[in-house]
C-alpha positions, 0 to 999 in steps of 0.5 A: 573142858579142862584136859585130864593128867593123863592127856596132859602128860601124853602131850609133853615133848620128848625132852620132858618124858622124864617128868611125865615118867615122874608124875605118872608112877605118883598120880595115883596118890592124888590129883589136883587140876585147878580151873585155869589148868594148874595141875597138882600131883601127890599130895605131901601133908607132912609138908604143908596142907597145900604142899603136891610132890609135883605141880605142872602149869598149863602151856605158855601163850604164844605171844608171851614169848614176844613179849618176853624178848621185847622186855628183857632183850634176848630170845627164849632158846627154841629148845626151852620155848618148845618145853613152855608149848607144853608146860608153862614151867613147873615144879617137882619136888626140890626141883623147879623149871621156871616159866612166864607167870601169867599174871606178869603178862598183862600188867607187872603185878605177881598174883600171889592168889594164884599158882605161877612158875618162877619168872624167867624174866626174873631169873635171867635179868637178876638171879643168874648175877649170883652164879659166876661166869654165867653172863651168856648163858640162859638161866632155866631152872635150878633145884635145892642142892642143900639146906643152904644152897641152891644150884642153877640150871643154864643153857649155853649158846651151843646147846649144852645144859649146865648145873652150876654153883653159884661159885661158877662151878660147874657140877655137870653138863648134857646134851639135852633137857630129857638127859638132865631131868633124867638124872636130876629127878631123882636126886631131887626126889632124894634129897627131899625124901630124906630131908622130909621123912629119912630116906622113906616116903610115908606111903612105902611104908607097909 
C-alpha cells in the first residue's frame, strides 16, 4: 500500500521541513498520489489542466546513487544523497530540486509518459556549464528567476549552498538545504503568483 501525503511528509528529513511546511498549508486544495508513489498537491487549472502547485517523487533507490557516481565520475554529496532517501527530487512552483530519473536507471531512455525529476546527471555533466565559475561545485537545483532567466542552485565542496546567475554571480549563500528552501519557497510561490494571477491566487479570493 502506497503511503499517504501526509505519512509522506512526516517522513522528510529535517533540511526538507520547508517544503513539507509548503505542501502541508496547500493539501487541502487536492491530492494526487500516482501508482508508483508520484505525489501531485494543488491543483493549478489556470495553468495547464495537469498543472499541481507542487509534485514530490517517491524515494530514490539505493543503488541508483552508485550508479550515478560510476557514470558521471563524482559522488552525490552525502547531504543531497540523504534528501534523495526521502524525495527523489521535486517540484514547487517555479522551483525544482532535481533528481535520478527512473527511467534513466535501467536503460538511457527518458519515459516521457511518466512523471521523473530533472536529471542530476544532466545538470552537473551539461547545465552547470552555462553558470560561470561553477566547475567544482555540485548543481541541485534552480527556480524561475524571470521571464527569461533561470537561476541555479550549487553546492561547494565546504557545504556552503549558492544561488547563482549564469553570469557567475552569486545572489546569495547558506549554511544549509532547509535555510535555503526556507527563503526560496516563498519567492518561488511569489514570482508565480504574480506571474499567473497578479499577486492573488484564486482560491484567496472570497
Amino acid at each position: 500500500m502506497l503511503p499517504t501525503l501526509d505519512e509522506r511528509l512526516w517522513r522528510l528529513p529535517f533540511d526538507l521541513q520547508p517544503l513539507r511546511d509548503a505542501v502541508w498549508q496547500q493539501r487541502a486544495r487536492g491530492v494526487n498520489i500516482h501508482p508508483d508513489g508520484t505525489v501531485e498537491v494543488a491543483p493549478m487549472p489556470w495553468v495547464g489542466p495537469e498543472a499541481y502547485a507542487f509534485v514530490l517523487y517517491p524515494p530514490v533507490v539505493p543503488a541508483w546513487l552508485a550508479t550515478f557516481a560510476e557514470r558521471s565520475g563524482r559522488r552525490i554529496p552525502d547531504a543531497y544523497a540523504a534528501v534523495l532517501g526521502a524525495s527523489n527530487g521535486c517540484f514547487a512552483f517555479g522551483l525544482a530540486l532535481f533528481g535520478l530519473p527512473p527511467s534513466l536507471q535501467a536503460r538511457p531512455r527518458v519515459d516521457r509518459r511518466a512523471l521523473e525529476p530533472l536529471d542530476l546527471l544532466a545538470a552537473n555533466h551539461y547545465w552547470a556549464n552555462d553558470y560561470r565559475d561553477a566547475a567544482d561545485e555540485f548543481h541541485f537545483g534552480g527556480r524561475t528567476w524571470s521571464d527569461t532567466e533561470n537561476v541555479g542552485y550549487f553546492l561547494t565542496g565546504d557545504a556552503v549552498y549558492r544561488c547563482r546567475r549564469k553570469s557567475g554571480e552569486v545572489l546569495q549563500e547558506w549554511p544549509s538545504l532547509r535555510e535555503l528552501l526556507a527563503q526560496e519557497l516563498p519567492a518561488a510561490e511569489f514570482r508565480e503568483r504574480d506571474r499567473w494571477t497578479g499577486r492573488t491566487w484564486p482560491w484567496e479570493v472570497s
